[in-house]
PQR file of N, CA, C, O and H, with PARSE charges and radii, in Angstrom:
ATOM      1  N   UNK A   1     -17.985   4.599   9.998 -0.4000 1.5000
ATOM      2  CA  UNK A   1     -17.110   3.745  10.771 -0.0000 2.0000
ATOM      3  C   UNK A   1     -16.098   4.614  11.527  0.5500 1.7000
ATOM      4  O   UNK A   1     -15.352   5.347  10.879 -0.5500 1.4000
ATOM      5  N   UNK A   2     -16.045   4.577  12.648 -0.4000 1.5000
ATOM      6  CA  UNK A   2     -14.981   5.009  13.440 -0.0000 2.0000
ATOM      7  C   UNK A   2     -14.128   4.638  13.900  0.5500 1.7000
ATOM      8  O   UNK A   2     -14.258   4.058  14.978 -0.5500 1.4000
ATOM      9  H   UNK A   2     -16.652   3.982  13.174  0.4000 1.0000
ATOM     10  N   UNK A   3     -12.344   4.848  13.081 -0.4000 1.5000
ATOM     11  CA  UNK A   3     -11.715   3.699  13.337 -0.0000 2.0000
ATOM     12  C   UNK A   3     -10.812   3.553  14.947  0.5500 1.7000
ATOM     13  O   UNK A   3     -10.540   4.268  15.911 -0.5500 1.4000
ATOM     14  H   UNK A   3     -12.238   5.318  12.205  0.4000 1.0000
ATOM     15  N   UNK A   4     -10.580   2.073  14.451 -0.4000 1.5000
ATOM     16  CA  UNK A   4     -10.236   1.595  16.041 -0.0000 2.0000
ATOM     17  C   UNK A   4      -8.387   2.258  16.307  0.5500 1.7000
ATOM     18  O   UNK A   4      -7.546   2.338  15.412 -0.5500 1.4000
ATOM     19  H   UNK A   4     -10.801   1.492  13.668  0.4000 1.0000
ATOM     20  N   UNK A   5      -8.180   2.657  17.820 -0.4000 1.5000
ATOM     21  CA  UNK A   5      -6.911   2.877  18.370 -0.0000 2.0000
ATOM     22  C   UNK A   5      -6.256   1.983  18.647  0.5500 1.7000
ATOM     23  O   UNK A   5      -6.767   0.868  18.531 -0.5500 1.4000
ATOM     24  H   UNK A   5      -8.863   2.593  18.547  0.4000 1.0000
ATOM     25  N   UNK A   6      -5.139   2.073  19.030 -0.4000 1.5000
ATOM     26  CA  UNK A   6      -4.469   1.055  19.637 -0.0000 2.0000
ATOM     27  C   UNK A   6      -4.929   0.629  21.287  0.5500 1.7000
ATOM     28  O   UNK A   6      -4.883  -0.412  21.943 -0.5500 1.4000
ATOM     29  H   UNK A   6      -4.725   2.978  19.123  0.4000 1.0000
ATOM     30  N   UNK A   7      -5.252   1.613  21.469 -0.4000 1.5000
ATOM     31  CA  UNK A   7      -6.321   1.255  23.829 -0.0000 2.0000
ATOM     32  C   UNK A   7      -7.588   0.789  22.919  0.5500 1.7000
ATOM     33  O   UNK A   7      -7.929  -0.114  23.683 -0.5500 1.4000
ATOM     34  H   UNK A   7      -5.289   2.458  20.937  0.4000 1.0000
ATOM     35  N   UNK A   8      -8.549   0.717  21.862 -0.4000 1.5000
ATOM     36  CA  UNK A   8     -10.327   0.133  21.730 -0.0000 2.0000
ATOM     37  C   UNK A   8      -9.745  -1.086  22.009  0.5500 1.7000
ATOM     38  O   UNK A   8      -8.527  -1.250  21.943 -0.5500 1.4000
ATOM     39  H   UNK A   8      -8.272   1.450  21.241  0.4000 1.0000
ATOM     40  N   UNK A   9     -10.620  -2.060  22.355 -0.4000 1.5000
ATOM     41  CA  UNK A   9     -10.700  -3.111  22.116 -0.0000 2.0000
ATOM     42  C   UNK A   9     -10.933  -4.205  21.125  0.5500 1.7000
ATOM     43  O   UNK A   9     -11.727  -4.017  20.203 -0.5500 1.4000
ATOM     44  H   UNK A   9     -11.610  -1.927  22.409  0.4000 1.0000
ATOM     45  N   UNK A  10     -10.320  -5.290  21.249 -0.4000 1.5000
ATOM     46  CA  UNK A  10     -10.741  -6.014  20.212 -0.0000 2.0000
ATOM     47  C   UNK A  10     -11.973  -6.513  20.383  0.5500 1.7000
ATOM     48  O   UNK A  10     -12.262  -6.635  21.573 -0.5500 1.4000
ATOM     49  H   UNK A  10      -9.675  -5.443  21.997  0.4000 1.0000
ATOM     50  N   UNK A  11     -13.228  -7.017  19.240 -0.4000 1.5000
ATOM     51  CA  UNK A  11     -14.461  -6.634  19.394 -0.0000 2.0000
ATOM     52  C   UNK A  11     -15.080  -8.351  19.565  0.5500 1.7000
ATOM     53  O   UNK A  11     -16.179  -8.664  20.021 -0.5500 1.4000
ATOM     54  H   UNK A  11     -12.993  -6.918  18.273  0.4000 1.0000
ATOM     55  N   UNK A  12     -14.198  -9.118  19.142 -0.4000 1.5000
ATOM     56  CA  UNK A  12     -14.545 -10.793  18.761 -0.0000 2.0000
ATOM     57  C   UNK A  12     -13.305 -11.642  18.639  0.5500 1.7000
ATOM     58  O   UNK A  12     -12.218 -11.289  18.179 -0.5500 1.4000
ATOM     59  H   UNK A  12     -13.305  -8.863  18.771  0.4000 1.0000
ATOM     60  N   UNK A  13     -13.667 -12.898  19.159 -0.4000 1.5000
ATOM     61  CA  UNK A  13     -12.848 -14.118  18.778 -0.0000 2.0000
ATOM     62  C   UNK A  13     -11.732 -14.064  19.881  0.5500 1.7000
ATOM     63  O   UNK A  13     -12.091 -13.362  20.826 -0.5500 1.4000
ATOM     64  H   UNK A  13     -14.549 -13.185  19.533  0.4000 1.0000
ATOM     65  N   UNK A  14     -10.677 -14.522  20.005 -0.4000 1.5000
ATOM     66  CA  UNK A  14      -9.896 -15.340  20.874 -0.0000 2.0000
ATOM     67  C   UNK A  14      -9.456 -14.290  21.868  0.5500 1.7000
ATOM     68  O   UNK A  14      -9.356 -14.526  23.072 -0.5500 1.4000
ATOM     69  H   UNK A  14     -10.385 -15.093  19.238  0.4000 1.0000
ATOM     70  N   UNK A  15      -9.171 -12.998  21.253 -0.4000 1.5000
ATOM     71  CA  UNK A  15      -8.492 -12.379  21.953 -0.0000 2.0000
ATOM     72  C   UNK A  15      -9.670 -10.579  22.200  0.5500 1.7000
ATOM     73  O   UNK A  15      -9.507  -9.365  22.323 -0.5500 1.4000
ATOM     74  H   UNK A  15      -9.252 -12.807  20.275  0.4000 1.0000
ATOM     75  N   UNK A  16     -10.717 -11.553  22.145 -0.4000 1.5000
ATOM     76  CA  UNK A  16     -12.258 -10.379  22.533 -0.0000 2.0000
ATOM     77  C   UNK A  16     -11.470  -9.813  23.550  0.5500 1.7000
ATOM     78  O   UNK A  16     -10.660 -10.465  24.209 -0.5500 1.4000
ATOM     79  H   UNK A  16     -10.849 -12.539  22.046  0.4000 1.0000
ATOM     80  N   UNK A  17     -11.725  -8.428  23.715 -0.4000 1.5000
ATOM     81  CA  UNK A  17     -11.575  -7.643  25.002 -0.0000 2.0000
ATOM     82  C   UNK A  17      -9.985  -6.886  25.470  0.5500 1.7000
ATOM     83  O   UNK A  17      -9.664  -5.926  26.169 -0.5500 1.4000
ATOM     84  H   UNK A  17     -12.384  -7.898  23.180  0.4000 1.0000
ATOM     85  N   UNK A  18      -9.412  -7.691  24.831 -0.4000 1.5000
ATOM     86  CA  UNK A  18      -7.930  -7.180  24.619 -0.0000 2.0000
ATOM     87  C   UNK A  18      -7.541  -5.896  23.775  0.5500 1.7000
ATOM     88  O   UNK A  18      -7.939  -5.565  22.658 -0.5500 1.4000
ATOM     89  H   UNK A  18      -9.673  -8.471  24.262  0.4000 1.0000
ATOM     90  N   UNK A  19      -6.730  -5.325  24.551 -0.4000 1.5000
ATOM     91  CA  UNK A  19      -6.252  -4.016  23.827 -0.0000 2.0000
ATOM     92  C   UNK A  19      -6.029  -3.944  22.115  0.5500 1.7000
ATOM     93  O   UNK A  19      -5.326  -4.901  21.793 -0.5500 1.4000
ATOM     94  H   UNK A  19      -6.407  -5.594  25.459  0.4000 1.0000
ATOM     95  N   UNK A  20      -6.268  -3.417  21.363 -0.4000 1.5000
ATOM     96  CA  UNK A  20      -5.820  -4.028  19.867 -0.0000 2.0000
ATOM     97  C   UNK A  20      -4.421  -3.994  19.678  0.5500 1.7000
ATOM     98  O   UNK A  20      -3.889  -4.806  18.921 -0.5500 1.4000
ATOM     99  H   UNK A  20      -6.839  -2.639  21.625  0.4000 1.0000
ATOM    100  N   UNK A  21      -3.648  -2.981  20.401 -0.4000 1.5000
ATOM    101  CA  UNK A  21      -2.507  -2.838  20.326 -0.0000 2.0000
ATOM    102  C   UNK A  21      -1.423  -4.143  21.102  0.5500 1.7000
ATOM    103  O   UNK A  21      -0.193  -4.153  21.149 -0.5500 1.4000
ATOM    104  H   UNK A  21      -4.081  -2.322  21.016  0.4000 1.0000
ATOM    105  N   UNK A  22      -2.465  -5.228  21.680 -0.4000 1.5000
ATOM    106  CA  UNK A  22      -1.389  -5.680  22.388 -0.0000 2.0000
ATOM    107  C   UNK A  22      -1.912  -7.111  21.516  0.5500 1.7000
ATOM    108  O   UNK A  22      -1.355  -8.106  21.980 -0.5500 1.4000
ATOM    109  H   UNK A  22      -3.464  -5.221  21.642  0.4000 1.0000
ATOM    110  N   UNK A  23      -2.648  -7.359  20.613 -0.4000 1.5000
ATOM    111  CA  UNK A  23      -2.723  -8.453  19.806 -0.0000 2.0000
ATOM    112  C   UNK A  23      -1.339  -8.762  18.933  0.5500 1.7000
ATOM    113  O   UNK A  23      -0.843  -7.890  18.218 -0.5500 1.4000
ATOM    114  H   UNK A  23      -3.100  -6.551  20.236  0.4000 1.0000
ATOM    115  N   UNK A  24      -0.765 -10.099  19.067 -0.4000 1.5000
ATOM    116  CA  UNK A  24       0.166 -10.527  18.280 -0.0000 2.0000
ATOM    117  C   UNK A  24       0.015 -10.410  16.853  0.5500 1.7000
ATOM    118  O   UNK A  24      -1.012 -10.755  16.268 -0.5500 1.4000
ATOM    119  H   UNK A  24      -1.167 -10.807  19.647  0.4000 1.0000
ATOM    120  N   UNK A  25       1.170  -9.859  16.211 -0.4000 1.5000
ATOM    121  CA  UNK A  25       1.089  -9.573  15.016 -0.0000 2.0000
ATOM    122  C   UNK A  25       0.793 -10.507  13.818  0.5500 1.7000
ATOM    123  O   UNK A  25       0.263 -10.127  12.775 -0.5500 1.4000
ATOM    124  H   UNK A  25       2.004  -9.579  16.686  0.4000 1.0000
ATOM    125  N   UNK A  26       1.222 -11.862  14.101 -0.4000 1.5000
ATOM    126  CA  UNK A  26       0.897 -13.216  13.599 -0.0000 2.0000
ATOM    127  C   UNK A  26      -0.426 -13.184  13.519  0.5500 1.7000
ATOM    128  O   UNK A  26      -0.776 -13.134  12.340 -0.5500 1.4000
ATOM    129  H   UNK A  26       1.653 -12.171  14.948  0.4000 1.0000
ATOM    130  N   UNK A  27      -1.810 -13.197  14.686 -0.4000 1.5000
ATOM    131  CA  UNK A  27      -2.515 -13.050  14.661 -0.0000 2.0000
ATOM    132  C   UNK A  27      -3.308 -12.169  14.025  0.5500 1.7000
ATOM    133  O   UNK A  27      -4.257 -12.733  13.482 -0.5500 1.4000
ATOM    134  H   UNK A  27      -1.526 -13.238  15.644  0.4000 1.0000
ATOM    135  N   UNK A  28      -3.281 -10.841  13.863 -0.4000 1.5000
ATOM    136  CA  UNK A  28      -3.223 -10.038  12.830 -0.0000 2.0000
ATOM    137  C   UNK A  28      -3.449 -10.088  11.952  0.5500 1.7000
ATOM    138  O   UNK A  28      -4.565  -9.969  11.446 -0.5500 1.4000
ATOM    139  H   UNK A  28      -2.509 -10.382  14.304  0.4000 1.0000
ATOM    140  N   UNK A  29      -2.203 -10.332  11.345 -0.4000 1.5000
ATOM    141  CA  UNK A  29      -1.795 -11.231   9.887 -0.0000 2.0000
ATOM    142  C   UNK A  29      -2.676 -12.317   8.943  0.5500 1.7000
ATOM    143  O   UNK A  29      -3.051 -12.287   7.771 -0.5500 1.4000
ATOM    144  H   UNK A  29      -1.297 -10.428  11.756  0.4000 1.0000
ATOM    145  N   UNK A  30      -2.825 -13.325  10.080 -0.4000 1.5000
ATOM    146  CA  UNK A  30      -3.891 -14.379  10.199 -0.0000 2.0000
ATOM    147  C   UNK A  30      -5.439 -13.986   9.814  0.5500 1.7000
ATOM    148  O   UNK A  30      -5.991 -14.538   8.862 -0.5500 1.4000
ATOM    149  H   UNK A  30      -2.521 -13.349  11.032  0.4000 1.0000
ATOM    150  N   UNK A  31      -6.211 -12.838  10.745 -0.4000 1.5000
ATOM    151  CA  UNK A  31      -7.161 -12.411  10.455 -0.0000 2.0000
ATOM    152  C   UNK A  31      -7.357 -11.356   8.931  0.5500 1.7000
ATOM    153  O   UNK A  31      -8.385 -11.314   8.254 -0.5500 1.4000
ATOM    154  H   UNK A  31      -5.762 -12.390  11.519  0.4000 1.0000
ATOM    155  N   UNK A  32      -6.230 -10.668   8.694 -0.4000 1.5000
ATOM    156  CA  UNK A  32      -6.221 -10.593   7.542 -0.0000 2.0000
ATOM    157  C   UNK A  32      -6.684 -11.336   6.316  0.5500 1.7000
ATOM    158  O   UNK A  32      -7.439 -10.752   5.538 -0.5500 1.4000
ATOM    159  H   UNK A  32      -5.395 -10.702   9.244  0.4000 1.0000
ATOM    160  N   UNK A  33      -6.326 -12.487   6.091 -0.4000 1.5000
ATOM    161  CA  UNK A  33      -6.492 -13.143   5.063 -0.0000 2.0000
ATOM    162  C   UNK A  33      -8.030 -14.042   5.194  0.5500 1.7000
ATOM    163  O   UNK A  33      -8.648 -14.737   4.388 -0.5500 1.4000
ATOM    164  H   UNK A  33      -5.713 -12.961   6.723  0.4000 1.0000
ATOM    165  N   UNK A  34      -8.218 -13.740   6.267 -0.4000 1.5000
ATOM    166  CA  UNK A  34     -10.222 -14.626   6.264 -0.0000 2.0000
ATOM    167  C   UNK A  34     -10.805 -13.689   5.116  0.5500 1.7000
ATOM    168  O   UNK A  34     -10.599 -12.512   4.819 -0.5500 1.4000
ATOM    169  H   UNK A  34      -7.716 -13.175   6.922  0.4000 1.0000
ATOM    170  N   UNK A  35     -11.628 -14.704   4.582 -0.4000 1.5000
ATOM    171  CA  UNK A  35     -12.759 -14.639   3.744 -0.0000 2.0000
ATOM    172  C   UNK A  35     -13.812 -13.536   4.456  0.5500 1.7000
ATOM    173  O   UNK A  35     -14.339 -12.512   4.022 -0.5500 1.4000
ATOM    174  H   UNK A  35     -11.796 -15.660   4.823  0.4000 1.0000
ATOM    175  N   UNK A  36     -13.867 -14.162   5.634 -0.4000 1.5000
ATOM    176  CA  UNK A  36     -14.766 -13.364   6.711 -0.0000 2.0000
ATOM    177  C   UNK A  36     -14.704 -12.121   7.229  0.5500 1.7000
ATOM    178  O   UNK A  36     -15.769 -11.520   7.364 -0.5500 1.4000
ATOM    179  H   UNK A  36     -13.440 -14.994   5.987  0.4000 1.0000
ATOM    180  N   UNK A  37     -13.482 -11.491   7.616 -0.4000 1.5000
ATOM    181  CA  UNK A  37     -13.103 -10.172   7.672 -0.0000 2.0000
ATOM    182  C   UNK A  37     -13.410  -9.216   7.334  0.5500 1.7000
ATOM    183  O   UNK A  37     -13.332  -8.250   8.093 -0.5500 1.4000
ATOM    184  H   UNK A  37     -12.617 -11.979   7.506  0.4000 1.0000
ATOM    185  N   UNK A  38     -13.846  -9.107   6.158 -0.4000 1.5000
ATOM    186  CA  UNK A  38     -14.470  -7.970   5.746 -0.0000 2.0000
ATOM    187  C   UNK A  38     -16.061  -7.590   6.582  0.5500 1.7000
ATOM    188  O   UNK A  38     -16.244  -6.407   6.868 -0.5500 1.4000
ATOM    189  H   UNK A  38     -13.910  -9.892   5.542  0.4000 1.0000
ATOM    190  N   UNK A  39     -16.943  -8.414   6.874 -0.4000 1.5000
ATOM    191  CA  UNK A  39     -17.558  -7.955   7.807 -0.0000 2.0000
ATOM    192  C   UNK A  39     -17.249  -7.128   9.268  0.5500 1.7000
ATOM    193  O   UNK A  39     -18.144  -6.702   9.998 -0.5500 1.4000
ATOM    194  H   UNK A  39     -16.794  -9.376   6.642  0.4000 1.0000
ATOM    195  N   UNK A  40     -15.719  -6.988   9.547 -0.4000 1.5000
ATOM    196  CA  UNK A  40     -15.723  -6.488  10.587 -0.0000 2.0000
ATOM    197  C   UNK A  40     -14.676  -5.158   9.702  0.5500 1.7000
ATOM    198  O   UNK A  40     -13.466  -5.370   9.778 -0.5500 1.4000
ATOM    199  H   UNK A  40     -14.992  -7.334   8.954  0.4000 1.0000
ATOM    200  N   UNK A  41     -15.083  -3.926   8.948 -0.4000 1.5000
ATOM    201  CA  UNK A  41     -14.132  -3.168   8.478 -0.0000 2.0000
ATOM    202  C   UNK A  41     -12.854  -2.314   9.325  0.5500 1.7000
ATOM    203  O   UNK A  41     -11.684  -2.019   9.082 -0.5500 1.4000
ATOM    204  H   UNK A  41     -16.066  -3.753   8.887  0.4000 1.0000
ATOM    205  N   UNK A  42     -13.838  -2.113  10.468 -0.4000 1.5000
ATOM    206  CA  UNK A  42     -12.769  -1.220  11.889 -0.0000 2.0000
ATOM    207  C   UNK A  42     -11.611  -1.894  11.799  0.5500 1.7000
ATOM    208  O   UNK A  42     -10.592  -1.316  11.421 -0.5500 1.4000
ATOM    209  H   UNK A  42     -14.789  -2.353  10.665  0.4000 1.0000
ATOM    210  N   UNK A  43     -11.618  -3.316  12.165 -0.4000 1.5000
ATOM    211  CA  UNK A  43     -10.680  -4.473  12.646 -0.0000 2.0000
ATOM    212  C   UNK A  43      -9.334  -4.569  10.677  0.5500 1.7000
ATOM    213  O   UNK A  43      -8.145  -4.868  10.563 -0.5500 1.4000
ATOM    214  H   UNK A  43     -12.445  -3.785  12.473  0.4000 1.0000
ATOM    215  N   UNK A  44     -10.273  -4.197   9.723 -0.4000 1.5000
ATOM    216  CA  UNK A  44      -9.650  -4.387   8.613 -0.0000 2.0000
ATOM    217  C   UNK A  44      -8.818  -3.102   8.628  0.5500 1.7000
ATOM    218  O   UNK A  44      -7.633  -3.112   8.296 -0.5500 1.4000
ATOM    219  H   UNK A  44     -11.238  -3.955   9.816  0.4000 1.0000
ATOM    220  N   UNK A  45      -9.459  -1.997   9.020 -0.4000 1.5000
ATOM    221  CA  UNK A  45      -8.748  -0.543   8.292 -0.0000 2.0000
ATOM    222  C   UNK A  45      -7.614  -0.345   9.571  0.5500 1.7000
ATOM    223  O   UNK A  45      -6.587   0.313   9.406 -0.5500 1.4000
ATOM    224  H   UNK A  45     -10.421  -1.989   9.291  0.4000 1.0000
ATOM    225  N   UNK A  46      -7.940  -0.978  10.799 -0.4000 1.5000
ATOM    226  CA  UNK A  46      -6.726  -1.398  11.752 -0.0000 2.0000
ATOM    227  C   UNK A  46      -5.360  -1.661  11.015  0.5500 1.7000
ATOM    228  O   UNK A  46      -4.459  -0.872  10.730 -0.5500 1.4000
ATOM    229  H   UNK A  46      -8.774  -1.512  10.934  0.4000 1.0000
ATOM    230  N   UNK A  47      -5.504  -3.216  10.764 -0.4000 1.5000
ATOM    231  CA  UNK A  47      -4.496  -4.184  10.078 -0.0000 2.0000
ATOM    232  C   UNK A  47      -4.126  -3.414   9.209  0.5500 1.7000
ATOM    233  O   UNK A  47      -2.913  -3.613   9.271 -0.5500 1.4000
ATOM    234  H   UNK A  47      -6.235  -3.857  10.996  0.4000 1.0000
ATOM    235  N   UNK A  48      -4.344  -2.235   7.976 -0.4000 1.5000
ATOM    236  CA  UNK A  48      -4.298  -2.118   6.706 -0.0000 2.0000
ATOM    237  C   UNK A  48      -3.375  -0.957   7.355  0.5500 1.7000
ATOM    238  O   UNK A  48      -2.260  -0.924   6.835 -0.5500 1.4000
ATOM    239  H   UNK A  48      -5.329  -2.073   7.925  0.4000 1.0000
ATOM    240  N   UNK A  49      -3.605   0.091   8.468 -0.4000 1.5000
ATOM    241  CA  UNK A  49      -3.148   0.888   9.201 -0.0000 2.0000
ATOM    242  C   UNK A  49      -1.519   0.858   9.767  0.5500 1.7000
ATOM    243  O   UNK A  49      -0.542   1.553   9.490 -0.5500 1.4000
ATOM    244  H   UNK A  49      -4.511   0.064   8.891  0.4000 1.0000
ATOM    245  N   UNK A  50      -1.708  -0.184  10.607 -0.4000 1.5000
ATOM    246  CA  UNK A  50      -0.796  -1.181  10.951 -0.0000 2.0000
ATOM    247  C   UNK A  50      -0.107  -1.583  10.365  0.5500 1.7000
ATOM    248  O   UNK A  50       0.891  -1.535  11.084 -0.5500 1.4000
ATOM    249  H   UNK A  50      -2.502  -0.748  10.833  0.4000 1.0000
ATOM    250  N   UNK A  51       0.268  -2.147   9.192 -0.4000 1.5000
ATOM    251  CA  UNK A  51       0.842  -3.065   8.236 -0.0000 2.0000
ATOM    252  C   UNK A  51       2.310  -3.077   8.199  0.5500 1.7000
ATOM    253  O   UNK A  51       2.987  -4.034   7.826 -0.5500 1.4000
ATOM    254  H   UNK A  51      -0.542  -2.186   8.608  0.4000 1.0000
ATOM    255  N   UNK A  52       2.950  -1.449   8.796 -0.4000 1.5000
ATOM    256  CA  UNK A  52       4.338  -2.070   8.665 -0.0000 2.0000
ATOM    257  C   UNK A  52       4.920  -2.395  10.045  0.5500 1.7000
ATOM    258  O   UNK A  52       6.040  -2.867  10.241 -0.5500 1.4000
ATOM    259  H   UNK A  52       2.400  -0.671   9.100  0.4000 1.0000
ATOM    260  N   UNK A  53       3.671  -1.963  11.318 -0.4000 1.5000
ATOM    261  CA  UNK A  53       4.136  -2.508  12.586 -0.0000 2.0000
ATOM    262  C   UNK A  53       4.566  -4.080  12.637  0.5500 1.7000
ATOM    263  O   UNK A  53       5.570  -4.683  13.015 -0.5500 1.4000
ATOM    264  H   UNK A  53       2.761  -1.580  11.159  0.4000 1.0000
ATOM    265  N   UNK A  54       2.704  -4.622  11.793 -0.4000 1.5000
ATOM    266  CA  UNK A  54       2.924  -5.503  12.074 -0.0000 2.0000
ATOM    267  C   UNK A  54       3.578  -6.648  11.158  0.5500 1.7000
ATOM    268  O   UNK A  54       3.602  -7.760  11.685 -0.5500 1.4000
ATOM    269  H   UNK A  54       1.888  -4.132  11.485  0.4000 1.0000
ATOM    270  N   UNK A  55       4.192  -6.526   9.667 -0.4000 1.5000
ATOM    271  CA  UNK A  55       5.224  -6.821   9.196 -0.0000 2.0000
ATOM    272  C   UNK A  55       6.532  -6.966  10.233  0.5500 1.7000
ATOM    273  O   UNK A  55       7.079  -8.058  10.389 -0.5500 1.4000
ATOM    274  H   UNK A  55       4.172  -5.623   9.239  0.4000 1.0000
ATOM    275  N   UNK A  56       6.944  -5.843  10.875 -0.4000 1.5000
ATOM    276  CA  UNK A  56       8.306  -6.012  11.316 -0.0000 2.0000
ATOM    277  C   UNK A  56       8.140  -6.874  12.474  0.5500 1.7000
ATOM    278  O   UNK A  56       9.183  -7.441  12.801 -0.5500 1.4000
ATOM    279  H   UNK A  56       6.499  -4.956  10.748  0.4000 1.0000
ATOM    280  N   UNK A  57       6.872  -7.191  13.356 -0.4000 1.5000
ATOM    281  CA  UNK A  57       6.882  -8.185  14.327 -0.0000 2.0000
ATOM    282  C   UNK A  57       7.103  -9.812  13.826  0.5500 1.7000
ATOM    283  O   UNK A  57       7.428 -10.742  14.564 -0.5500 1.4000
ATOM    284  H   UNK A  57       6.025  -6.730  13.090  0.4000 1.0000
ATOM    285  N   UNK A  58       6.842  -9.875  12.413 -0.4000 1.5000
ATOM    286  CA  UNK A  58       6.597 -11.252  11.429 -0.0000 2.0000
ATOM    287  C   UNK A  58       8.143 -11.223  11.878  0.5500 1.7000
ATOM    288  O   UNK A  58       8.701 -11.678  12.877 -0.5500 1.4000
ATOM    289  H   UNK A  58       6.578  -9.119  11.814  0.4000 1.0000
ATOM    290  N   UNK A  59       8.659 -10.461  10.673 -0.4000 1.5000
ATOM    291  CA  UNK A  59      10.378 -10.604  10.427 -0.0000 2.0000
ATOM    292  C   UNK A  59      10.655 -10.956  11.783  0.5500 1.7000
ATOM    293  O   UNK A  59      10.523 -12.155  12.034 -0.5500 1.4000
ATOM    294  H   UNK A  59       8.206 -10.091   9.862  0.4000 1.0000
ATOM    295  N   UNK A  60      10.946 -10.338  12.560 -0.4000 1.5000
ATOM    296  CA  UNK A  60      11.648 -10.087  13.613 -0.0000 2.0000
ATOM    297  C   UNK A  60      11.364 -11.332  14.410  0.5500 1.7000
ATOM    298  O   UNK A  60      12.250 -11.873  15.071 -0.5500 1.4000
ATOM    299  H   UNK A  60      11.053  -9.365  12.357  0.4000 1.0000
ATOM    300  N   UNK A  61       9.888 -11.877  14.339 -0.4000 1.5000
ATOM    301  CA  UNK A  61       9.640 -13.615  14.831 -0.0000 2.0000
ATOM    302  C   UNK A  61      10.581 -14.383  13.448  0.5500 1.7000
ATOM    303  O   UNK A  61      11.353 -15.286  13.770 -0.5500 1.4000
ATOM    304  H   UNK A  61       9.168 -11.438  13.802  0.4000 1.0000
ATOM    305  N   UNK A  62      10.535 -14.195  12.719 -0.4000 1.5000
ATOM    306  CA  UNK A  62      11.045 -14.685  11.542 -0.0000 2.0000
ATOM    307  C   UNK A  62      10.172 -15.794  10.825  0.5500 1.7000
ATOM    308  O   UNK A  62      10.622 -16.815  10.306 -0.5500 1.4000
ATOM    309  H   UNK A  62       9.908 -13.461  12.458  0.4000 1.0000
ATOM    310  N   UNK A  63       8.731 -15.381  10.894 -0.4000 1.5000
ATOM    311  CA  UNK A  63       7.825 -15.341  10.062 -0.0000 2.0000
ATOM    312  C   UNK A  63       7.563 -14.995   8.377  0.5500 1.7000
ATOM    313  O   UNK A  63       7.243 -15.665   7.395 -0.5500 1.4000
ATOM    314  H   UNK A  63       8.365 -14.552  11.316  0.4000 1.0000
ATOM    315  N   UNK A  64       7.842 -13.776   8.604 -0.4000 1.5000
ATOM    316  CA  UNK A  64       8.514 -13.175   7.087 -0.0000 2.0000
ATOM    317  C   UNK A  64       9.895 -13.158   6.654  0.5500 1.7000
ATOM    318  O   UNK A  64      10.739 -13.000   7.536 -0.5500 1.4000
ATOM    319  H   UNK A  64       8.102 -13.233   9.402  0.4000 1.0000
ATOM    320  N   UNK A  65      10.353 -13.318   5.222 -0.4000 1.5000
ATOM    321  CA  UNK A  65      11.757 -13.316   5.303 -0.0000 2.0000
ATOM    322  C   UNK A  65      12.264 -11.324   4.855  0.5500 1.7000
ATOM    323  O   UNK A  65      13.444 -10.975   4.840 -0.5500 1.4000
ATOM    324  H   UNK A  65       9.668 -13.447   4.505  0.4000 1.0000
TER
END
């Protein structure tokens, strides 16, 4: 597996084709917790990568407390 940057693209679903880096962190978050996810590992070891970017975008929406 070769993992994904922030310029690859996202590979499926709403926001196919979009920079990964410019996906909302909510969203993210969201795909995290599917059952399904694990079939896509790039997109997982992303998020897992990510995790305190996209934590502080939660807070900062005030998503997380």
């Amino acid at each position: 597996m070769i993992p994904l940057t922030d310029n690859d693209l996202m590979p499926f679903g709403k926001f196919k084709g979009d920079s990964m880096e410019s996906l909302p962190g909510v969203y993210l978050d969201w795909l995290a917790g599917q059952d399904w996810i694990d079939k896509w590992p790039a997109v997982v070891e992303y998020i897992v990568r990510n995790r305190a970017v996209i934590d502080k975008e939660l807070k900062e929406a005030g998503v997380l407390d």
